[in-house]
Gaussian input, Z-matrix of N, CA and C with variables (Angstrom, degrees):
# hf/3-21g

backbone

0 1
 N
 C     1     B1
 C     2     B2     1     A1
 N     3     B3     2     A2     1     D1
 C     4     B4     3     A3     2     D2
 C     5     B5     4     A4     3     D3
 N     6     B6     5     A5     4     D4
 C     7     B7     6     A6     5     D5
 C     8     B8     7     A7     6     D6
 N     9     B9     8     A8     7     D7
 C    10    B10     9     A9     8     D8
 C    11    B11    10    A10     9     D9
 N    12    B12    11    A11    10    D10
 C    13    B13    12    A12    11    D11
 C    14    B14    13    A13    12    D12
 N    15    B15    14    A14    13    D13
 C    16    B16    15    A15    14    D14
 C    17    B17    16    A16    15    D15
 N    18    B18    17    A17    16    D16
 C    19    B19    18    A18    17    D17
 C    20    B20    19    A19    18    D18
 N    21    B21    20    A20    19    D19
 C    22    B22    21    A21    20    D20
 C    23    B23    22    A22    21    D21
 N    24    B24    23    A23    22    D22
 C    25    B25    24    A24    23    D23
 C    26    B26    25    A25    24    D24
 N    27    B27    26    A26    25    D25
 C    28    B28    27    A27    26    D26
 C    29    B29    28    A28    27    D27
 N    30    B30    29    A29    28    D28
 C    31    B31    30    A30    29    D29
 C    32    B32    31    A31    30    D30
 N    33    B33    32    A32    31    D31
 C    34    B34    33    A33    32    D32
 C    35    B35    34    A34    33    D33
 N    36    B36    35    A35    34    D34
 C    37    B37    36    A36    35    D35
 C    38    B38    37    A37    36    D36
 N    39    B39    38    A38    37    D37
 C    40    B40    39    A39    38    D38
 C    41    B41    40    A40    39    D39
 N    42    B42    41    A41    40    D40
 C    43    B43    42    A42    41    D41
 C    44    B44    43    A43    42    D42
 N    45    B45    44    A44    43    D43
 C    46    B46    45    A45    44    D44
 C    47    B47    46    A46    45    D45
 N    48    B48    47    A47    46    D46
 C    49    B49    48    A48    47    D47
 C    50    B50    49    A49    48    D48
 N    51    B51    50    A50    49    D49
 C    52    B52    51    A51    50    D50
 C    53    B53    52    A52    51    D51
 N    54    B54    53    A53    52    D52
 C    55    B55    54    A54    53    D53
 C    56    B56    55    A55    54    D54
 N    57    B57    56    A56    55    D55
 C    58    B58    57    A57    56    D56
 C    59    B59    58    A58    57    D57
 N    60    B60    59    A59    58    D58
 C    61    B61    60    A60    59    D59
 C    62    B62    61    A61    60    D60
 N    63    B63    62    A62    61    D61
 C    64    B64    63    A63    62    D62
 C    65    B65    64    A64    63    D63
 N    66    B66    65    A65    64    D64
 C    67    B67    66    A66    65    D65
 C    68    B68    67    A67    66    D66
 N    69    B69    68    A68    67    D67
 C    70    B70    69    A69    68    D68
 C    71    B71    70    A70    69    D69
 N    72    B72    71    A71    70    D70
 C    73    B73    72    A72    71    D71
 C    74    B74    73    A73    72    D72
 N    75    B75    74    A74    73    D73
 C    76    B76    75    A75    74    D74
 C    77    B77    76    A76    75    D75
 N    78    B78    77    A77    76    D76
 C    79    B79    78    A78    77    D77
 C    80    B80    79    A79    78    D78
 N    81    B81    80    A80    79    D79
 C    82    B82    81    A81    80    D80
 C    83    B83    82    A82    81    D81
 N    84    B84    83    A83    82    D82
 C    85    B85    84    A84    83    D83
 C    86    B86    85    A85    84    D84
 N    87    B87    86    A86    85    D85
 C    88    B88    87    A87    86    D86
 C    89    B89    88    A88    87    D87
 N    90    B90    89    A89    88    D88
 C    91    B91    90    A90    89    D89
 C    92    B92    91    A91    90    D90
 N    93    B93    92    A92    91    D91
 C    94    B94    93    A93    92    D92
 C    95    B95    94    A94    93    D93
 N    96    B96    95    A95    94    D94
 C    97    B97    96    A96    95    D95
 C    98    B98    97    A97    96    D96
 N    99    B99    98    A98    97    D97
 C   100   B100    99    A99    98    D98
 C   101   B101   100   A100    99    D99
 N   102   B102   101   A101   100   D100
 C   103   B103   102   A102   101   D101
 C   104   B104   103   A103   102   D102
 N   105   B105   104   A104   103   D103
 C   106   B106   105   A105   104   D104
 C   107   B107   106   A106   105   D105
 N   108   B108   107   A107   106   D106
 C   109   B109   108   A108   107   D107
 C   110   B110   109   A109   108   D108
 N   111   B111   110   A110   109   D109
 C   112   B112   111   A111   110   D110
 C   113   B113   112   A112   111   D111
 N   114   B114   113   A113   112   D112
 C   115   B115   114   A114   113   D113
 C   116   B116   115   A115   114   D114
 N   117   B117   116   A116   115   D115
 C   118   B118   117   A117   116   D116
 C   119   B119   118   A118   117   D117
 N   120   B120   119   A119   118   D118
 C   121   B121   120   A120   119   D119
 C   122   B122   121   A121   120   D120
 N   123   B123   122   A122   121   D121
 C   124   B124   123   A123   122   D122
 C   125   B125   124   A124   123   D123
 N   126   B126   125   A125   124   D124
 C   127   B127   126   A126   125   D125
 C   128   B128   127   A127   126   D126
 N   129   B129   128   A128   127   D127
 C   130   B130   129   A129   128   D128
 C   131   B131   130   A130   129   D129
 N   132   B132   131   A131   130   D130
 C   133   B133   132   A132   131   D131
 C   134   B134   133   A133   132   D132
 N   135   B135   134   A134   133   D133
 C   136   B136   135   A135   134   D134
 C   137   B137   136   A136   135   D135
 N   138   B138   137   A137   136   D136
 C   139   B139   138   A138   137   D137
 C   140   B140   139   A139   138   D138
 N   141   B141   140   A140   139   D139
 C   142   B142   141   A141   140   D140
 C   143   B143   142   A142   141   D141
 N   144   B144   143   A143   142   D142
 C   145   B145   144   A144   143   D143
 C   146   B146   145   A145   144   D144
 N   147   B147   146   A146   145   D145
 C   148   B148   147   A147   146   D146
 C   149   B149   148   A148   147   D147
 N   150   B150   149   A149   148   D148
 C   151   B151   150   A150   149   D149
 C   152   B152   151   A151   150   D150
 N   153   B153   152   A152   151   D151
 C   154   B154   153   A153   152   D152
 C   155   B155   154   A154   153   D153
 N   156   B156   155   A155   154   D154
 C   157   B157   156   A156   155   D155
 C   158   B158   157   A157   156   D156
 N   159   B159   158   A158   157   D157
 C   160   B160   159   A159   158   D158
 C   161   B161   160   A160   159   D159
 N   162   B162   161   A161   160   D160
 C   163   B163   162   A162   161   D161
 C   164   B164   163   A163   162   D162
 N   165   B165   164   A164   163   D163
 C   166   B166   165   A165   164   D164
 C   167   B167   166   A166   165   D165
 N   168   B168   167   A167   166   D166
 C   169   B169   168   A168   167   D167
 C   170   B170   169   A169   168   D168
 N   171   B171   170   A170   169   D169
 C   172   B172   171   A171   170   D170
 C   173   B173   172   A172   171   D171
 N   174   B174   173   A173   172   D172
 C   175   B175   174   A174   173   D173
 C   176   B176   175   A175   174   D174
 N   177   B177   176   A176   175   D175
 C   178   B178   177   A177   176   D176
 C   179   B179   178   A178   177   D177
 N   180   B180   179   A179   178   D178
 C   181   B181   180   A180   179   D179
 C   182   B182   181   A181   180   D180
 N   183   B183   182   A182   181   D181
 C   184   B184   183   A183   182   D182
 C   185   B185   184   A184   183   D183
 N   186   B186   185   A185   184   D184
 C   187   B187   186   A186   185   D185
 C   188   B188   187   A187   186   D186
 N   189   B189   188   A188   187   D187
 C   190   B190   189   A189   188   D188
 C   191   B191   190   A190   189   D189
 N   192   B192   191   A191   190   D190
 C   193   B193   192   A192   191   D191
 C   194   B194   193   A193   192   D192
 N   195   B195   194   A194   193   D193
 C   196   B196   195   A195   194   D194
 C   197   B197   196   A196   195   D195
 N   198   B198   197   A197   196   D196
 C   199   B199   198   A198   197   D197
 C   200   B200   199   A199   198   D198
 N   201   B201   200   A200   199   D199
 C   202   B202   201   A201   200   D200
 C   203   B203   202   A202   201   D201
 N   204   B204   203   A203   202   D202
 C   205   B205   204   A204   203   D203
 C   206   B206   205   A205   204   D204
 N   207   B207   206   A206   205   D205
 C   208   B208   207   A207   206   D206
 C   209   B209   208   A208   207   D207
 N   210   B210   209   A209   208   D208
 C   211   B211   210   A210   209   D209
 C   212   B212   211   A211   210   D210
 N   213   B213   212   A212   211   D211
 C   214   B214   213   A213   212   D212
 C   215   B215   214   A214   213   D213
 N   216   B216   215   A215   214   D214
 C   217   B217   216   A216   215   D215
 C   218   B218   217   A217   216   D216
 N   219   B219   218   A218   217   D217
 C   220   B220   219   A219   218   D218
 C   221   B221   220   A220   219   D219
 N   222   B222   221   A221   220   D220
 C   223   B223   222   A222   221   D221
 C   224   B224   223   A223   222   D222
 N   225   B225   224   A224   223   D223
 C   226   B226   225   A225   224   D224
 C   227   B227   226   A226   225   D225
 N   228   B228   227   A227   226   D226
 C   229   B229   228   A228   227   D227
 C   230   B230   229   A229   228   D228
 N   231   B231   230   A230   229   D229
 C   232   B232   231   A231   230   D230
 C   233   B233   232   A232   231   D231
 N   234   B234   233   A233   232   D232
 C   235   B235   234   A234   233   D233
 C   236   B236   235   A235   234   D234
 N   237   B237   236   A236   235   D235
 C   238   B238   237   A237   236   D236
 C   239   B239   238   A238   237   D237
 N   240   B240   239   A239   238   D238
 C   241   B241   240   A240   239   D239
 C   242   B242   241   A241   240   D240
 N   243   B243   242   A242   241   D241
 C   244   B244   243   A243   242   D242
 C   245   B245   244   A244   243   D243
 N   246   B246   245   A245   244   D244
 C   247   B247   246   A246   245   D245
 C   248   B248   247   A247   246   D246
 N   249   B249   248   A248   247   D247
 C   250   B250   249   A249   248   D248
 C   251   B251   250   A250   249   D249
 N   252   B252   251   A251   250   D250
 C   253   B253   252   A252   251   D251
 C   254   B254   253   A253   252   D252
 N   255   B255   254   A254   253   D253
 C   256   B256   255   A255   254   D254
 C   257   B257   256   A256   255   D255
 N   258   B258   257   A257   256   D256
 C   259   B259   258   A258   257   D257
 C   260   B260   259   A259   258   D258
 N   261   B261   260   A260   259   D259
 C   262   B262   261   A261   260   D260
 C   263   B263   262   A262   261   D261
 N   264   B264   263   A263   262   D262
 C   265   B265   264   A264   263   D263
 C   266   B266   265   A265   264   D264
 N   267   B267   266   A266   265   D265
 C   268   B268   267   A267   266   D266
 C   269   B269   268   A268   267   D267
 N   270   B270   269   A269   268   D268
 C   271   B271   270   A270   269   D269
 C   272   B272   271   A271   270   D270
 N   273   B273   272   A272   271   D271
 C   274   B274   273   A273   272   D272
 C   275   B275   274   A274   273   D273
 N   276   B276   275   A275   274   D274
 C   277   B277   276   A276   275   D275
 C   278   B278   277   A277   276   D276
 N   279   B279   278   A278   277   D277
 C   280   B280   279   A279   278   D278
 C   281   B281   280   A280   279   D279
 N   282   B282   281   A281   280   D280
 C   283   B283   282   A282   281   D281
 C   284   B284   283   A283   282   D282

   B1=1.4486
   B2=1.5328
   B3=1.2101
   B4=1.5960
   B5=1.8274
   B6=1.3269
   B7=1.4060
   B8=1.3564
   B9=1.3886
   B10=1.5032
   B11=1.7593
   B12=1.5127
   B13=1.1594
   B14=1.1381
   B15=1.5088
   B16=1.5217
   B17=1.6489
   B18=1.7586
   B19=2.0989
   B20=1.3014
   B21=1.7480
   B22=0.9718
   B23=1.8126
   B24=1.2586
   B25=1.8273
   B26=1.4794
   B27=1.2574
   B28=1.0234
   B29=1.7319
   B30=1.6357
   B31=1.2071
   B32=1.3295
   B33=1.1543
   B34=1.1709
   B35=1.2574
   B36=1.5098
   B37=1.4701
   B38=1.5690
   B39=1.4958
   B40=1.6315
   B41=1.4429
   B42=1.5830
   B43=1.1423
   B44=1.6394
   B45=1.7562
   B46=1.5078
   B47=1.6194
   B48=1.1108
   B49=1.8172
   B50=2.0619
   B51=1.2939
   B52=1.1869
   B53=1.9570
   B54=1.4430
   B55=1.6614
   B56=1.5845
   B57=1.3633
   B58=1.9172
   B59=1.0418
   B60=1.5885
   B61=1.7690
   B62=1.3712
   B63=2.0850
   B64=1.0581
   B65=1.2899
   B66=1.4122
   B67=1.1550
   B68=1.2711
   B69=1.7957
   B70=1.1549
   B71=1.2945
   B72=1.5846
   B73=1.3172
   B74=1.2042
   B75=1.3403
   B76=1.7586
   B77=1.8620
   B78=1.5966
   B79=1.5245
   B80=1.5321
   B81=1.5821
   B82=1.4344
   B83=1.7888
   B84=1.1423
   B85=2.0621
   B86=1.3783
   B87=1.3480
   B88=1.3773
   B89=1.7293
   B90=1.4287
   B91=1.4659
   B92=1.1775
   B93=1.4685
   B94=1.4960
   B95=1.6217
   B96=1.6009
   B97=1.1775
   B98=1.7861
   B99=1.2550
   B100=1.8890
   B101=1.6014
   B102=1.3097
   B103=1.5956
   B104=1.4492
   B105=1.5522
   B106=1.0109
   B107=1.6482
   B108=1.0399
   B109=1.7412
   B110=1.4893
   B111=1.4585
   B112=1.5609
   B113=1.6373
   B114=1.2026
   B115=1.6718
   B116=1.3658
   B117=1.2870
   B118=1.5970
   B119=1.9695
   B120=1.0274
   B121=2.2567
   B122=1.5653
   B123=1.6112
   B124=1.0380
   B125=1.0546
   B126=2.2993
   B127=1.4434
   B128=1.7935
   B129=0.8442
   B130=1.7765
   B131=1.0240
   B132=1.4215
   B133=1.3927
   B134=1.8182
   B135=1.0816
   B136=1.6691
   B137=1.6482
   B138=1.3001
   B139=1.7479
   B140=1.7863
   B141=1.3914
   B142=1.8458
   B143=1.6193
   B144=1.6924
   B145=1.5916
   B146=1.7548
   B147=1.5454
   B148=0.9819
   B149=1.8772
   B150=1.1577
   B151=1.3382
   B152=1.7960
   B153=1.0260
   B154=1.8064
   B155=1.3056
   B156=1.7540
   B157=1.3132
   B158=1.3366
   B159=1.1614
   B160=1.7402
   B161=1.6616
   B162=1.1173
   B163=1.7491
   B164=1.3887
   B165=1.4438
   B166=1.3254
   B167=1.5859
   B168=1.0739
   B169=1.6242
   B170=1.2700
   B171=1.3156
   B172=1.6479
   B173=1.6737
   B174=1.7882
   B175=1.4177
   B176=1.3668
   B177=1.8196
   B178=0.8504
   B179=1.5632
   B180=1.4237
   B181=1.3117
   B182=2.0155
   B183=1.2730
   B184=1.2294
   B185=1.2213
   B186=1.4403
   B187=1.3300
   B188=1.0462
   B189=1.3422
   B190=1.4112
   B191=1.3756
   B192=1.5007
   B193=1.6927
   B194=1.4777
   B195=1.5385
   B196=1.0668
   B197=1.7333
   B198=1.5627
   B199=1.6528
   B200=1.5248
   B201=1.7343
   B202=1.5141
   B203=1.9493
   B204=1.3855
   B205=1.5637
   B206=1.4041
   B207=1.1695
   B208=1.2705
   B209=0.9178
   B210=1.7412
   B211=1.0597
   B212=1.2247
   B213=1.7113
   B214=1.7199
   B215=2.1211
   B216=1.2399
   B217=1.3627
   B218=1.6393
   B219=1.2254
   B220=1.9861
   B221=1.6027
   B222=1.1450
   B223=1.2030
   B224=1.5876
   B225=1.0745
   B226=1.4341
   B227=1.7325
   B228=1.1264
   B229=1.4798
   B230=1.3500
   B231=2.0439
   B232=1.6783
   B233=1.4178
   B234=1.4695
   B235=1.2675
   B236=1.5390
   B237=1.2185
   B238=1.4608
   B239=1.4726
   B240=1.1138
   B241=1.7853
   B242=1.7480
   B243=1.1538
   B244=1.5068
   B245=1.5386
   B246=1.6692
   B247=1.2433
   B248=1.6130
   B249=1.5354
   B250=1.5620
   B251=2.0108
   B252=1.3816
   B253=1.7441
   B254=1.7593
   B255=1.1008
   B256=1.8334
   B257=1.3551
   B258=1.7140
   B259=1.5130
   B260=1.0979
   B261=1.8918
   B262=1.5462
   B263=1.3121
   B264=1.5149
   B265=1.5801
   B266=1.6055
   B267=1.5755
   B268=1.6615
   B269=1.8364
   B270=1.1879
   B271=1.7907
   B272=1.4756
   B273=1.7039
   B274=1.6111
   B275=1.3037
   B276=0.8729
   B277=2.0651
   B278=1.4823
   B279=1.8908
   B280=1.8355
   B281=1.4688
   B282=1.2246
   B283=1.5058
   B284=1.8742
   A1=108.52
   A2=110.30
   A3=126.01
   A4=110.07
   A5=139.04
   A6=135.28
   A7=119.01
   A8=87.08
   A9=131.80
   A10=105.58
   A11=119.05
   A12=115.00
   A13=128.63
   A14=100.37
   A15=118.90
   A16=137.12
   A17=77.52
   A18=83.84
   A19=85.48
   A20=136.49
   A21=135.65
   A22=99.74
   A23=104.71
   A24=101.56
   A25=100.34
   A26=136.70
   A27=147.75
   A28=124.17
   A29=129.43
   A30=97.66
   A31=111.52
   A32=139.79
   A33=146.63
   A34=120.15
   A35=135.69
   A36=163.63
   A37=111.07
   A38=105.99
   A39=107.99
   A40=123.13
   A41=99.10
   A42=117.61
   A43=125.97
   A44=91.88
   A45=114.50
   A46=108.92
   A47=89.86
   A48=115.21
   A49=103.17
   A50=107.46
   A51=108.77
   A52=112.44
   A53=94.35
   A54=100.61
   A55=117.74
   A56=99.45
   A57=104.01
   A58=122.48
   A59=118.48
   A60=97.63
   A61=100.29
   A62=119.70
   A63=93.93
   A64=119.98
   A65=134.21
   A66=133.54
   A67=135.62
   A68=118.48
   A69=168.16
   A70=96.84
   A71=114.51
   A72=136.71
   A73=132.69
   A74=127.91
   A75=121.90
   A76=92.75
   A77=93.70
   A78=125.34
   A79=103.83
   A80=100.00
   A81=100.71
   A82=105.46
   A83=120.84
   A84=100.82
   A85=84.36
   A86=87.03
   A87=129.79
   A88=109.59
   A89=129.26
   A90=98.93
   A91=121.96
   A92=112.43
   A93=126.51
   A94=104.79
   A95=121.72
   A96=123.66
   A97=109.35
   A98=86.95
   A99=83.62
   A100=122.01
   A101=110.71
   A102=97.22
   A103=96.09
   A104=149.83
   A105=162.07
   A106=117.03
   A107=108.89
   A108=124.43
   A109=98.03
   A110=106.89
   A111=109.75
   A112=126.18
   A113=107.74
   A114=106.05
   A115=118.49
   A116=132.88
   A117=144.09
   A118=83.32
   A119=104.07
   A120=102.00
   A121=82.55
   A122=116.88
   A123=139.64
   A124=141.28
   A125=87.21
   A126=101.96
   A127=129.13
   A128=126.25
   A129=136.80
   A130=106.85
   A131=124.05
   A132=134.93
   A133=117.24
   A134=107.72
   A135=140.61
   A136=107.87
   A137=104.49
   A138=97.85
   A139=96.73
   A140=101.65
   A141=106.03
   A142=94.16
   A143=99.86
   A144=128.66
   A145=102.16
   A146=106.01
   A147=122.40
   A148=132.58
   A149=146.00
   A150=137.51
   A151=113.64
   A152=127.80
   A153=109.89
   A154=117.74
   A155=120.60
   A156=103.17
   A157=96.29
   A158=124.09
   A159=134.70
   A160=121.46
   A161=99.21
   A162=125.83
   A163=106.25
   A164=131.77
   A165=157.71
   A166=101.84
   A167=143.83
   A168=141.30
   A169=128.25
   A170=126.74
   A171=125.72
   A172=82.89
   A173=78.11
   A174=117.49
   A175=110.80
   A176=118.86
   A177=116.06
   A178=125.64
   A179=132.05
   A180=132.17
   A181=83.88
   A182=124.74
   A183=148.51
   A184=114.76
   A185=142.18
   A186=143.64
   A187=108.49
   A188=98.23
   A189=113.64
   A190=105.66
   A191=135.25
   A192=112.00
   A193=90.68
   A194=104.10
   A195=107.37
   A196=89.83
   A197=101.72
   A198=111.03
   A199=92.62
   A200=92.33
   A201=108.09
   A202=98.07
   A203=119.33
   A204=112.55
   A205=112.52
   A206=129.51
   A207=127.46
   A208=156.93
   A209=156.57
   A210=151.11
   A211=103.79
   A212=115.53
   A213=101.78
   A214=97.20
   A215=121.04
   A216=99.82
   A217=114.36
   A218=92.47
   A219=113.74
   A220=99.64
   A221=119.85
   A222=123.89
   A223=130.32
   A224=136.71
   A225=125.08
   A226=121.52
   A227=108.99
   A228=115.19
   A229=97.23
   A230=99.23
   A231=115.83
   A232=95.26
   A233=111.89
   A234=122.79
   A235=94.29
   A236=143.10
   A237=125.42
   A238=125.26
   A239=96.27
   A240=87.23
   A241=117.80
   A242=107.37
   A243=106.71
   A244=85.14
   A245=123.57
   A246=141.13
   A247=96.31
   A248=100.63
   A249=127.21
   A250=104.28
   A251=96.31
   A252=104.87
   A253=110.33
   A254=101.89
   A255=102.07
   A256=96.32
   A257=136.89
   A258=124.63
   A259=64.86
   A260=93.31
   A261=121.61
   A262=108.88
   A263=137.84
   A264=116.43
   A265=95.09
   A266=121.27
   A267=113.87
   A268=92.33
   A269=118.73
   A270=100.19
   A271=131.05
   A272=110.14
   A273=113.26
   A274=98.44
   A275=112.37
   A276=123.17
   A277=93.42
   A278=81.45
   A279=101.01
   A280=102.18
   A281=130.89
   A282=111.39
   A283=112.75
   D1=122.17
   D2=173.89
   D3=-34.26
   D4=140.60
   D5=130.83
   D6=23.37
   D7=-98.15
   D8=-165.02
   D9=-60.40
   D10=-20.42
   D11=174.79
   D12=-89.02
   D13=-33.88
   D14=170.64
   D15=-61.70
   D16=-16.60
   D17=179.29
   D18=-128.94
   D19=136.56
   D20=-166.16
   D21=-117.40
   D22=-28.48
   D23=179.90
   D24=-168.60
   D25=170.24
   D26=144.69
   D27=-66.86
   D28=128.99
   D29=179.42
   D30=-113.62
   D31=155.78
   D32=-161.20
   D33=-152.49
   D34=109.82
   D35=-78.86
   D36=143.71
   D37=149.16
   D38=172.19
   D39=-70.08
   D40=-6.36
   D41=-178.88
   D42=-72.63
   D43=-56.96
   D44=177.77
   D45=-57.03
   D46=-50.05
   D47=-175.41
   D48=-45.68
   D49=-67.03
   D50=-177.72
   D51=-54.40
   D52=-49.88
   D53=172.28
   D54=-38.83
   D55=-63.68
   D56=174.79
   D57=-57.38
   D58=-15.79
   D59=178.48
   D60=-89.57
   D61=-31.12
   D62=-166.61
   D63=-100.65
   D64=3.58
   D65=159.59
   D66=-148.38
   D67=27.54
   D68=103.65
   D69=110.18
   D70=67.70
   D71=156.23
   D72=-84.04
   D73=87.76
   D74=-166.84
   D75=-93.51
   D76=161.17
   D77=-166.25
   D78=-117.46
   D79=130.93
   D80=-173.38
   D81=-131.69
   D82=132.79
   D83=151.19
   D84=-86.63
   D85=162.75
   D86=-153.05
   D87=-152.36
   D88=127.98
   D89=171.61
   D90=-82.63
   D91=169.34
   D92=-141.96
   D93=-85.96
   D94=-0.98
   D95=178.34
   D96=-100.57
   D97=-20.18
   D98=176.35
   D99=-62.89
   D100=177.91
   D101=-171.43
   D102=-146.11
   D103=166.52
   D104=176.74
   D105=-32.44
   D106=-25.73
   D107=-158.46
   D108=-99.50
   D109=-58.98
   D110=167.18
   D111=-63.12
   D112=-31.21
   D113=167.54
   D114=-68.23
   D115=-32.31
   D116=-150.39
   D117=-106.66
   D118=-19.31
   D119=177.14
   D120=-68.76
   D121=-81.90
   D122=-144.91
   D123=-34.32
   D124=-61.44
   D125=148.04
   D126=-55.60
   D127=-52.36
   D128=154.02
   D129=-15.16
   D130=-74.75
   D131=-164.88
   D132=-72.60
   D133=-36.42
   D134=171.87
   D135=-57.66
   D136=-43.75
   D137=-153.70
   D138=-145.31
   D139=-20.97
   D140=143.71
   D141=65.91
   D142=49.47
   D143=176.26
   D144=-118.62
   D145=159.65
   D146=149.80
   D147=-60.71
   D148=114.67
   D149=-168.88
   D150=-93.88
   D151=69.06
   D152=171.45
   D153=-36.07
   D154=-63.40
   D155=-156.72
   D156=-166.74
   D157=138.56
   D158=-169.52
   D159=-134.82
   D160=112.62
   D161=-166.68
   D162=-100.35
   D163=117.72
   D164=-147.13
   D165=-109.96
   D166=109.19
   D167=136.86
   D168=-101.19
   D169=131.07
   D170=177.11
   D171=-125.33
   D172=121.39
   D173=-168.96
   D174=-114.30
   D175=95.93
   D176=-165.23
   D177=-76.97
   D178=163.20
   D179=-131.69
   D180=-94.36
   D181=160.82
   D182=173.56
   D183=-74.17
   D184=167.96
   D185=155.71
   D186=-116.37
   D187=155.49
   D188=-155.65
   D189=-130.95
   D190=146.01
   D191=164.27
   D192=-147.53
   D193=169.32
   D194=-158.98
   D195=-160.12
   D196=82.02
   D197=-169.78
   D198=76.64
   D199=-139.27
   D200=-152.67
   D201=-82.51
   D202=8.34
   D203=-168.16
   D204=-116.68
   D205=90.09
   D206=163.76
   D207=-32.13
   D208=78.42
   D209=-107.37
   D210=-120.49
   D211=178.64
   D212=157.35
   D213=-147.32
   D214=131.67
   D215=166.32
   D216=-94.55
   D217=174.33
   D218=-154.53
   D219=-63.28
   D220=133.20
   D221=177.11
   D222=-79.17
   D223=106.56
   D224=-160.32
   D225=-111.16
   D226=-165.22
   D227=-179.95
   D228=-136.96
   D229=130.98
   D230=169.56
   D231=-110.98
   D232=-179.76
   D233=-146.92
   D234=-149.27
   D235=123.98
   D236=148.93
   D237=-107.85
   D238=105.17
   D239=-177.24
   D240=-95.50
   D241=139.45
   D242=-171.60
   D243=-110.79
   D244=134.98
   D245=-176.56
   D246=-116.28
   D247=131.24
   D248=169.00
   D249=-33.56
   D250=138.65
   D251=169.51
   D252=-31.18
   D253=127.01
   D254=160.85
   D255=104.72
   D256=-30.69
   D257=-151.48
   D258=-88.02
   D259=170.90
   D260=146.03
   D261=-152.78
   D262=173.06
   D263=-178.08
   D264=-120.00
   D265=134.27
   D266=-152.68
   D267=-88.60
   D268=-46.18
   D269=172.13
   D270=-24.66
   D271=-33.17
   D272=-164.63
   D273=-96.68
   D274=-17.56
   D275=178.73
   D276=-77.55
   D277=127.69
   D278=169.74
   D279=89.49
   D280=-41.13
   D281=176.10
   D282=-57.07

C-alpha cells in the first residue's frame, strides 16, 4: 500500500494537541485496512521521523437523524503514534 494511502489526514483536537506537547503523540486516520507495521513505515518515510510506538483504534461511525430517518456516518481508523525523544513532525506544530 502506497504512503499517501496509508495516512489519510492528520487529526487535530484538544485532545491530540495536549498529547503532543506532553508526550509527543500525534493522531492520524489512517485507512481501515492498514495495520501497525504499515503505519509506523509510512509515518517514517512520510515525515522522515523516528517511530516508538503505534496504537490502533477503529472508531466507530455516529448516528445521525435527521427527523423521522436515521442515519449512520462511516466508521474509520485513528492511529497514535508516539515518535522516539527529539522527533517532532513540523506541519502539526502551531495549529
Amino acid at each position: 500500500m502506497e504512503v499517501h494511502q496509508v495516512i489519510k489526514k492528520i487529526v487535530i483536537t484538544e485532545k491530540s494537541t495536549t498529547a503532543r506537547e506532553e508526550s509527543n503523540k500525534y493522531f492520524f486516520e489512517v485507512d481501515r485496512k492498514a495495520n501497525k507495521v504499515e503505519i509506523s513505515k509510512a509515518v517514517e518515510k512520510l515525515f522522515k521521523v523516528k517511530v516508538a510506538d503505534v496504537r490502533v483504534i477503529n472508531v466507530l461511525g455516529k448516528k445521525k437523524r435527521m427527523g423521522r430517518i436515521v442515519g449512520q456516518k462511516s466508521s474509520w481508523k485513528k492511529a497514535i503514534v508516539t515518535l522516539a525523544a527529539g522527533n517532532r513532525i513540523e506541519i502539526a506544530e502551531g495549529v
